[in-house]
Backbone atoms as SQL, in Angstrom:
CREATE TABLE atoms (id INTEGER PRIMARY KEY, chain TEXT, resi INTEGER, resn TEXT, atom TEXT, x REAL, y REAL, z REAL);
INSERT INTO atoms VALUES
  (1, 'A', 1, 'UNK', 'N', -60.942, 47.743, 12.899),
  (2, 'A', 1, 'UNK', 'CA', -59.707, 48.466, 13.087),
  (3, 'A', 1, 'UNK', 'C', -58.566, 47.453, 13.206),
  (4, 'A', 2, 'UNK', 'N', -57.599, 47.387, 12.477),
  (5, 'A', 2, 'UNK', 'CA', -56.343, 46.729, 12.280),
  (6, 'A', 2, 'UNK', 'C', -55.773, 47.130, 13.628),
  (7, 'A', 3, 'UNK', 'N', -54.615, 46.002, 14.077),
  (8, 'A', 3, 'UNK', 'CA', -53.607, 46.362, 14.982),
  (9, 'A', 3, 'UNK', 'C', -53.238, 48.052, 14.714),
  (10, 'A', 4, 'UNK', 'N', -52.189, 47.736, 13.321),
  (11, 'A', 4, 'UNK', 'CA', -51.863, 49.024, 12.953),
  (12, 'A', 4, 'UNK', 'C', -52.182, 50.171, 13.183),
  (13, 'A', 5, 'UNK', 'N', -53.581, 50.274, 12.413),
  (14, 'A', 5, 'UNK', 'CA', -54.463, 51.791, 12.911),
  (15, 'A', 5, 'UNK', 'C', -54.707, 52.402, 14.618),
  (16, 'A', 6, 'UNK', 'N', -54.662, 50.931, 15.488),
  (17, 'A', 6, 'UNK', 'CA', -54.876, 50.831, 16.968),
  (18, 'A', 6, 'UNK', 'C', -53.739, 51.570, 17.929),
  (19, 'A', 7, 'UNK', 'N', -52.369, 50.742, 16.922),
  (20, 'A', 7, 'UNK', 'CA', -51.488, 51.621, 17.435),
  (21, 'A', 7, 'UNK', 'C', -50.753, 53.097, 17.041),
  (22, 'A', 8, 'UNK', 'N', -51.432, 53.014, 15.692),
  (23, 'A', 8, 'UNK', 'CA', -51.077, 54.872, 15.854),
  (24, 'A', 8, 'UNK', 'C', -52.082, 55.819, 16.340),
  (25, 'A', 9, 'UNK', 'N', -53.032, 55.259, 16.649),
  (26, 'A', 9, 'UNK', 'CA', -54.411, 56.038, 17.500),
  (27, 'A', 9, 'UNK', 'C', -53.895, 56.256, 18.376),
  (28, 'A', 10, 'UNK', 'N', -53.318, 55.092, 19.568),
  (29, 'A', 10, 'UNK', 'CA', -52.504, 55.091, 20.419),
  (30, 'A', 10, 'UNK', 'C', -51.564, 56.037, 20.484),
  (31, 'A', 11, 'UNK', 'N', -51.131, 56.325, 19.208),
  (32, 'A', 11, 'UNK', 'CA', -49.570, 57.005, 18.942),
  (33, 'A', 11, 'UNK', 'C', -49.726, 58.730, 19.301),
  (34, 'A', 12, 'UNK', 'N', -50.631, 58.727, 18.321),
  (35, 'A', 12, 'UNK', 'CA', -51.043, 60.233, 18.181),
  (36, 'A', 12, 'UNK', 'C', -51.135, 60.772, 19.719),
  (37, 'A', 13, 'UNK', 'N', -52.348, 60.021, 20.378),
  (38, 'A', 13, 'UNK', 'CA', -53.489, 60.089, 21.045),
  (39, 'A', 13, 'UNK', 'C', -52.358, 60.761, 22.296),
  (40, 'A', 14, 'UNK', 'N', -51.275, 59.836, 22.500),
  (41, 'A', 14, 'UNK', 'CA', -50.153, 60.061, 23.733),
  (42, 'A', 14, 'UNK', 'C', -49.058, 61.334, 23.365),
  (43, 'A', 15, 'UNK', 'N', -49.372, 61.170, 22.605),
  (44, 'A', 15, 'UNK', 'CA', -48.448, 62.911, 21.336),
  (45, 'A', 15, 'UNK', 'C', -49.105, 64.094, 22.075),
  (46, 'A', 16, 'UNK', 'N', -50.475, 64.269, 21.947),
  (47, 'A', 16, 'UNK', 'CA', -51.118, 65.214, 21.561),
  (48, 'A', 16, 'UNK', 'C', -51.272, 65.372, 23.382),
  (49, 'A', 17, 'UNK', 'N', -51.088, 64.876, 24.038),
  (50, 'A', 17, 'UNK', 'CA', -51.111, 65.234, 25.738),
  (51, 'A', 17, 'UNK', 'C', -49.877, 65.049, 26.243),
  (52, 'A', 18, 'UNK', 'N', -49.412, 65.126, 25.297),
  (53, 'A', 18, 'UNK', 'CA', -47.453, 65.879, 25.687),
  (54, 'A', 18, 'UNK', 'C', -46.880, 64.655, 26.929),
  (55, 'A', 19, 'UNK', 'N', -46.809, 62.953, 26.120),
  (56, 'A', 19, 'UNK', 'CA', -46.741, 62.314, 26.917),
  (57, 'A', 19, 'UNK', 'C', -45.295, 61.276, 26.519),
  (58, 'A', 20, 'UNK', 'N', -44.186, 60.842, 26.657),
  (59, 'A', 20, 'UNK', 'CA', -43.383, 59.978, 26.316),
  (60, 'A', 20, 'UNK', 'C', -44.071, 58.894, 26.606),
  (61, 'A', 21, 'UNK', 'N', -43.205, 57.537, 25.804),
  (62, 'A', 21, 'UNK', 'CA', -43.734, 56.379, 26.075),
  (63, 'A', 21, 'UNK', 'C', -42.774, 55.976, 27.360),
  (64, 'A', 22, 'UNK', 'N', -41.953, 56.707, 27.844),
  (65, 'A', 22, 'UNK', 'CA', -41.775, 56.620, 29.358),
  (66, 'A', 22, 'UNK', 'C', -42.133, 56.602, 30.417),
  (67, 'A', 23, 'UNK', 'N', -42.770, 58.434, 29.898),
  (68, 'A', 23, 'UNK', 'CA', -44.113, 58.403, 30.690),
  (69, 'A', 23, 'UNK', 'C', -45.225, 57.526, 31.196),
  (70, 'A', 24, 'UNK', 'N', -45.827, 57.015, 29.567),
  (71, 'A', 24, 'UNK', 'CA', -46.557, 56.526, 29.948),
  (72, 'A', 24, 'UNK', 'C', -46.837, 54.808, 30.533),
  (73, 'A', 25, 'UNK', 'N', -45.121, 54.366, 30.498),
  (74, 'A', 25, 'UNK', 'CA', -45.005, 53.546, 30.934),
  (75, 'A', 25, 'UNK', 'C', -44.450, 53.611, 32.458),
  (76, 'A', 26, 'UNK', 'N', -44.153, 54.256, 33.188),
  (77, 'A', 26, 'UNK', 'CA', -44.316, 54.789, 34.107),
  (78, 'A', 26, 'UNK', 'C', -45.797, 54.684, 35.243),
  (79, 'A', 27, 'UNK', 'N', -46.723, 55.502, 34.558),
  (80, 'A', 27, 'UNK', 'CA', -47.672, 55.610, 35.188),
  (81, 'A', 27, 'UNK', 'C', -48.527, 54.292, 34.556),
  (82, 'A', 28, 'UNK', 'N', -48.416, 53.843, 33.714),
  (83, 'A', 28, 'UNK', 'CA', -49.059, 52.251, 33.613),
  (84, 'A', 28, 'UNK', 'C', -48.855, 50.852, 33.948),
  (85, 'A', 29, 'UNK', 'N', -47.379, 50.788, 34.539),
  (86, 'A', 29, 'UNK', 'CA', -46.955, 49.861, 35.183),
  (87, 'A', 29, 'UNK', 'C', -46.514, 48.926, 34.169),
  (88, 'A', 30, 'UNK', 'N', -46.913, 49.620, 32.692),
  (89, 'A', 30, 'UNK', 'CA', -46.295, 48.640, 31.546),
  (90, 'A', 30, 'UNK', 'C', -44.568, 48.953, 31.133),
  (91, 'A', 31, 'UNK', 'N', -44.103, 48.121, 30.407),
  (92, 'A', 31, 'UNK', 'CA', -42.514, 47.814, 30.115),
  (93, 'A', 31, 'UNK', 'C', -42.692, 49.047, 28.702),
  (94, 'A', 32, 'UNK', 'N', -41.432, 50.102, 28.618),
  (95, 'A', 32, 'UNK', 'CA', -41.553, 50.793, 27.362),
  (96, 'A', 32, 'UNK', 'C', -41.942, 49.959, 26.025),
  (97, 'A', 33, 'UNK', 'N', -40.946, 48.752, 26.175),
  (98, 'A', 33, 'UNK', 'CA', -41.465, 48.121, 25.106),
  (99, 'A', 33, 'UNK', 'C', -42.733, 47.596, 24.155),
  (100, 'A', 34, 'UNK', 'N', -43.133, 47.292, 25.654),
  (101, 'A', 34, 'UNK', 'CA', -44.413, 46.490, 25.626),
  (102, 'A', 34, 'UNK', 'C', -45.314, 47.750, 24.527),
  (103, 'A', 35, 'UNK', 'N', -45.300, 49.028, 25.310),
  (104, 'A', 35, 'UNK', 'CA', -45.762, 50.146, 24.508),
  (105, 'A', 35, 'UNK', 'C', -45.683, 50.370, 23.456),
  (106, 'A', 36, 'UNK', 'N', -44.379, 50.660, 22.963),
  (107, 'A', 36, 'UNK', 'CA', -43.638, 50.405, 21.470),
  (108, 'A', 36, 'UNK', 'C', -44.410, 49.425, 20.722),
  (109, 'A', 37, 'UNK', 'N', -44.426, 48.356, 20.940),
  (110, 'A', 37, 'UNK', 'CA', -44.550, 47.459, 20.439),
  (111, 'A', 37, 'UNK', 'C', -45.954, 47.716, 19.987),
  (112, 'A', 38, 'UNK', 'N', -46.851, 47.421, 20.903),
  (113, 'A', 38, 'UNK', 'CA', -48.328, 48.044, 20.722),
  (114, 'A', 38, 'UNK', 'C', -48.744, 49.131, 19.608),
  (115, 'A', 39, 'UNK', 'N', -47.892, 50.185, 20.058),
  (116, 'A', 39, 'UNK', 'CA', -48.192, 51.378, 18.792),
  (117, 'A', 39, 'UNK', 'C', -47.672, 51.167, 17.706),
  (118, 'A', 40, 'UNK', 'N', -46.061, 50.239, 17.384),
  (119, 'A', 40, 'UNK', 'CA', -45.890, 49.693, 15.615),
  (120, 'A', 40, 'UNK', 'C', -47.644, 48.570, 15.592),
  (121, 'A', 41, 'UNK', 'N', -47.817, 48.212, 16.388),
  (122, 'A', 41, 'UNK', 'CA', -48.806, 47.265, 15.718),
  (123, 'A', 41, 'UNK', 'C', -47.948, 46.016, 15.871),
  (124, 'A', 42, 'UNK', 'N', -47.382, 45.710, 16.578),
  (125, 'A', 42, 'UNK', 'CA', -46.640, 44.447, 16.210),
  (126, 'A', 42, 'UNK', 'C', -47.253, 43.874, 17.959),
  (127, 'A', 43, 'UNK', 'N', -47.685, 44.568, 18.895),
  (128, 'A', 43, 'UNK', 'CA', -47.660, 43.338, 19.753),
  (129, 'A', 43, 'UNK', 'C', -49.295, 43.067, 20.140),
  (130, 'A', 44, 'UNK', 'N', -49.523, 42.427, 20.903),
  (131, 'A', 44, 'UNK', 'CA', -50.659, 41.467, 21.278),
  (132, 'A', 44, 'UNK', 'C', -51.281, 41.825, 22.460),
  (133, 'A', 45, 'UNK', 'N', -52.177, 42.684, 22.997),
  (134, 'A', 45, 'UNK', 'CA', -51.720, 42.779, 23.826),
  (135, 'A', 45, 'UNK', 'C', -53.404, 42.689, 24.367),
  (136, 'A', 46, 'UNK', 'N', -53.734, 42.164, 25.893),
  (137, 'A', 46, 'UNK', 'CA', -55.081, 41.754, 26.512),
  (138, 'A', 46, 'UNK', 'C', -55.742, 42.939, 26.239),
  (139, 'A', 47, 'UNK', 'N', -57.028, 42.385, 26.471),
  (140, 'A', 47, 'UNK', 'CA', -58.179, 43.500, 26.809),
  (141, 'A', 47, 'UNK', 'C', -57.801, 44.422, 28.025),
  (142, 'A', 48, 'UNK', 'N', -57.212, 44.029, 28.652),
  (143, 'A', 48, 'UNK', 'CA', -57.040, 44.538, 29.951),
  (144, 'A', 48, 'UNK', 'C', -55.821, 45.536, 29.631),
  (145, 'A', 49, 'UNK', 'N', -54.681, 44.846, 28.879),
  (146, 'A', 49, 'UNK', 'CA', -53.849, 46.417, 28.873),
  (147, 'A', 49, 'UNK', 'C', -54.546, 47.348, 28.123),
  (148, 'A', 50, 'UNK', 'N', -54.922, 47.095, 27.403),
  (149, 'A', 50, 'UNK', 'CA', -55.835, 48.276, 26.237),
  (150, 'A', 50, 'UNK', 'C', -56.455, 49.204, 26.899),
  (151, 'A', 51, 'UNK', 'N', -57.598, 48.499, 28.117),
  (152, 'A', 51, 'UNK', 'CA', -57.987, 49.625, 28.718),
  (153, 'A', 51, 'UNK', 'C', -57.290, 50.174, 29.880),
  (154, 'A', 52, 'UNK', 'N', -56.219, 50.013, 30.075),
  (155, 'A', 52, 'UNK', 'CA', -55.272, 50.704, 31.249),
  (156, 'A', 52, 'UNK', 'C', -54.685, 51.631, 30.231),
  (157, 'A', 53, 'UNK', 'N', -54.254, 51.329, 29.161),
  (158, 'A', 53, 'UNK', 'CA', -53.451, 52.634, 28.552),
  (159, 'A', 53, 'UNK', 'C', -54.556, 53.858, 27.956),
  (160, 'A', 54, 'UNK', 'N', -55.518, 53.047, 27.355),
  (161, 'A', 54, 'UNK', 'CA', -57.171, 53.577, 27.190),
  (162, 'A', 54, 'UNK', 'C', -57.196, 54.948, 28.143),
  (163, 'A', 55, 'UNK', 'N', -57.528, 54.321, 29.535),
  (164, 'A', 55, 'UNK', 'CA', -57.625, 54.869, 30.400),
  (165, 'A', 55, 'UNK', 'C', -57.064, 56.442, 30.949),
  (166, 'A', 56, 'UNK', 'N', -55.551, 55.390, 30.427),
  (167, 'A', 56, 'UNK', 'CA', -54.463, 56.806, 30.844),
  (168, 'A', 56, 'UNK', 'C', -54.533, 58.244, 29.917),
  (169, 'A', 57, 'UNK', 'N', -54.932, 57.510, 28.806),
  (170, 'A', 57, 'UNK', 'CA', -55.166, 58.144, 27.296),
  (171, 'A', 57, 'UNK', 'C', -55.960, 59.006, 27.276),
  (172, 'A', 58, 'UNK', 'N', -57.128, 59.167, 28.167),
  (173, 'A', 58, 'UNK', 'CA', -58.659, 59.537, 28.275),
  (174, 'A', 58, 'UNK', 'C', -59.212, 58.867, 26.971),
  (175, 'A', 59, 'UNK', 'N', -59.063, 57.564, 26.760),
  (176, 'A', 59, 'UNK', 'CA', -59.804, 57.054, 25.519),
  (177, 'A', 59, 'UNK', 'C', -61.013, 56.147, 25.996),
  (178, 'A', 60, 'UNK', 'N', -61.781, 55.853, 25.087),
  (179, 'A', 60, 'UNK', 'CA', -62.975, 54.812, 25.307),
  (180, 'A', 60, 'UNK', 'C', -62.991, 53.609, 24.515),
  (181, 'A', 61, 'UNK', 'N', -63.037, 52.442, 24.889),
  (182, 'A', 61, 'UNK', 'CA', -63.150, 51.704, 24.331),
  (183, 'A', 61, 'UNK', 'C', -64.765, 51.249, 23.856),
  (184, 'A', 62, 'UNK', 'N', -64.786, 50.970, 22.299),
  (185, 'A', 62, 'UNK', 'CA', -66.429, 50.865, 22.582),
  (186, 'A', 62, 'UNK', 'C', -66.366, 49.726, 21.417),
  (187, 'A', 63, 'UNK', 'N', -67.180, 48.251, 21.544),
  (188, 'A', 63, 'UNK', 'CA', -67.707, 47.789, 20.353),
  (189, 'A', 63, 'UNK', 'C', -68.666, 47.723, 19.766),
  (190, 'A', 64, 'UNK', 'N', -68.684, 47.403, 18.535),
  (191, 'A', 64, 'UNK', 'CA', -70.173, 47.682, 17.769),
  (192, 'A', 64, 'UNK', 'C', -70.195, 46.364, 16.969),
  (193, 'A', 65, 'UNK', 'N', -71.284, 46.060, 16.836),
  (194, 'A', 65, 'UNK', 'CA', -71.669, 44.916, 15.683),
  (195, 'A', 65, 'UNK', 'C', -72.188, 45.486, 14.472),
  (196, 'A', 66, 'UNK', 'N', -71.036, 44.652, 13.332),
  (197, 'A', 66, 'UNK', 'CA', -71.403, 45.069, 11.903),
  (198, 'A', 66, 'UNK', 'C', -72.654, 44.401, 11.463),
  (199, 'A', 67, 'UNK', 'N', -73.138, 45.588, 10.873),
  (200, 'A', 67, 'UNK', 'CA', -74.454, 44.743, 10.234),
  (201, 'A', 67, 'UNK', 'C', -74.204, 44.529, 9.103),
  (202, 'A', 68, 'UNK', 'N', -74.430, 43.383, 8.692),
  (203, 'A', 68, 'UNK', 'CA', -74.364, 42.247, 7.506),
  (204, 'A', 68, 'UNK', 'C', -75.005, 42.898, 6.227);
């Protein structure tokens, strides 16, 4: 999964539970931007914010290994 795709998963995901990125920067302790940024796909952001917004999201984070 590309940044890109990560952050409109993100995008949708906060849409569809009737949430601003105010909101959800608000209750995540993250900067609007920081958010923004995340859902164009343009920012960087730890394992650790992923699963705090994850979280807020009701999302799961899960990895898998490609088989060759």
């Amino acid at each position: 999964m590309t940044k890109i795709e990560l952050g409109k998963l993100l995008n949708e995901r906060r849409e569809v539970l009737g949430l601003s990125i105010r909101d959800l920067a608000d209750v995540s302790g993250l900067s609007k931007t920081t958010i923004s940024q995340i859902e164009l796909g343009l920012g960087n952001p730890t394992f650790e914010v992923l699963q705090v917004i994850c979280d807020l999201l009701n999302l799961e984070i899960k990895i898998e290994i490609k088989q060759k």
